[in-house]
C-alpha positions as CSV (number, residue, x, y, z in Angstrom):
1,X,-92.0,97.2,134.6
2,X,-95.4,98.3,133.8
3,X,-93.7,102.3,134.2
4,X,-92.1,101.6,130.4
5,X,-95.1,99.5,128.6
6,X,-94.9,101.8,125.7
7,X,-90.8,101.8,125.0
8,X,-90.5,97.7,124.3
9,X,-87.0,97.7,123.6
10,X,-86.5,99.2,126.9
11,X,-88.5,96.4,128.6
12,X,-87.1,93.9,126.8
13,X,-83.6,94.6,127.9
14,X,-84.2,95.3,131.4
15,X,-86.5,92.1,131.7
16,X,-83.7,90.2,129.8
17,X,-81.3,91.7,132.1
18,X,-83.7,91.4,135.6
19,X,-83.9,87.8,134.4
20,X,-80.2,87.3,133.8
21,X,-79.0,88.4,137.0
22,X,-81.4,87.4,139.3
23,X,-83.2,90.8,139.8
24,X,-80.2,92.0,142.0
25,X,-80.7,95.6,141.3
26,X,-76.7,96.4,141.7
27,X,-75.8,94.1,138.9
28,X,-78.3,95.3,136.5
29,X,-77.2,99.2,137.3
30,X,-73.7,98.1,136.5
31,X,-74.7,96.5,133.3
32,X,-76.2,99.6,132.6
33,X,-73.3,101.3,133.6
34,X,-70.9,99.4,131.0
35,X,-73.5,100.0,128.1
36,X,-73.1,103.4,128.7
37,X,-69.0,103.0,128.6
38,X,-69.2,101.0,125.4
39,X,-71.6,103.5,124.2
40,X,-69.0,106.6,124.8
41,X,-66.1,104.8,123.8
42,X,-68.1,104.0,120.7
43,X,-68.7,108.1,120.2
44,X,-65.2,108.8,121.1
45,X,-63.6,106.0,117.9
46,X,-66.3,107.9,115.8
47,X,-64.9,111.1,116.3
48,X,-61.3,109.9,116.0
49,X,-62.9,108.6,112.1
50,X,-64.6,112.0,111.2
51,X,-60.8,113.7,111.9
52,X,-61.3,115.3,115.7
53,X,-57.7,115.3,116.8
54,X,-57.3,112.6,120.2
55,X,-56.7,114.6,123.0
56,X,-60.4,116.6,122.4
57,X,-62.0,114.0,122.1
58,X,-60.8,112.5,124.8
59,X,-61.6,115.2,126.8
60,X,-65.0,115.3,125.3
61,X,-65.8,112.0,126.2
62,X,-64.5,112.0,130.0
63,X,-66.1,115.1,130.4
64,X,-70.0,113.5,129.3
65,X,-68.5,110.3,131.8
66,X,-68.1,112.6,134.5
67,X,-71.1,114.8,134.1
68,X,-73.7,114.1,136.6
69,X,-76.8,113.9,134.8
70,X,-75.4,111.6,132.5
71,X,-74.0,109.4,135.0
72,X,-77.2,109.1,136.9
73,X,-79.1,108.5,134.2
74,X,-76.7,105.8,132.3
75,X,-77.3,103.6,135.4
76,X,-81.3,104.4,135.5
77,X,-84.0,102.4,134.4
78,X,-84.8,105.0,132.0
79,X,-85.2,104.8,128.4
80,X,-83.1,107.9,128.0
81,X,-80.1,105.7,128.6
82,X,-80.7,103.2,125.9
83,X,-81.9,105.7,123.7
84,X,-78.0,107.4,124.3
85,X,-76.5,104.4,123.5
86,X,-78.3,103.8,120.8
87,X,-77.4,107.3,119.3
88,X,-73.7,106.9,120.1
89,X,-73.8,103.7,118.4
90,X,-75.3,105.3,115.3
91,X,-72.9,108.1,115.2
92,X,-70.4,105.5,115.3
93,X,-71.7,102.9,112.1
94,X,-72.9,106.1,110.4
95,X,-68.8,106.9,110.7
96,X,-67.6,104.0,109.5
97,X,-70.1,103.5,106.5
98,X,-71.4,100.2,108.5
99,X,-74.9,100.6,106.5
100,X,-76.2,97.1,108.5
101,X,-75.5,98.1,112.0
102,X,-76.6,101.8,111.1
103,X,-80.1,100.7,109.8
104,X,-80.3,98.5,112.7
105,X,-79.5,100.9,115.4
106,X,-81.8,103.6,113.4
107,X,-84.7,101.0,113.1
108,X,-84.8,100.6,116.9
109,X,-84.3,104.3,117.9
110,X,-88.1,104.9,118.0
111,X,-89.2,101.4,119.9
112,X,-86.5,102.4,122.5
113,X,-88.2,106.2,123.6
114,X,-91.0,107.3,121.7
């Protein structure tokens, strides 16, 4: 990991998750993989709460799944990917007036990409 020595949330996660599943590379892309599900279905129930009618935001957030960039990087070893869910997760606390989880997801924005 010595690629991401300046992002340390990154390297603690993916050390924490290299450690957790035995360095099996397949299992750590897939975790990655369902933090960036959690982290659009996160976007998608903030945009329901700021009043963007279901069926476009549905389509909103299928359409950022699907999108290739995005799909290749969510399962990366990238910053980028945490730093997405990290943004998706403060659009979502910043929408529901969660001031804890909002200065805590704000807080680690900059330790994740600089």
């Amino acid at each position: 990991y010595k690629w991401s020595f300046i992002q340390p949330v990154s390297l603690f996660f993916e050390g924490m998750l290299a450690s957790i599943l035995h360095q099996d590379i397949f299992w750590m892309r897939l975790a990655q993989a369902f933090l960036a599900s959690l982290s659009l279905v996160a976007l998608h129930q903030a945009g329901r709460h700021l009043g963007v009618r279901r069926l476009p935001m549905f389509g909103a957030s299928l359409s950022l799944l699907f999108m290739p960039l995005y799909a290749i990087v969510s399962v990366s070893f990238y910053g980028e990917a945490l730093l997405t869910a990290d943004i998706c997760f403060l659009l979502y606390f910043y929408s529901k007036d969660q001031q804890t989880g909002l200065i805590l997801t704000s807080s680690i924005a900059p330790l994740i990409r600089p």
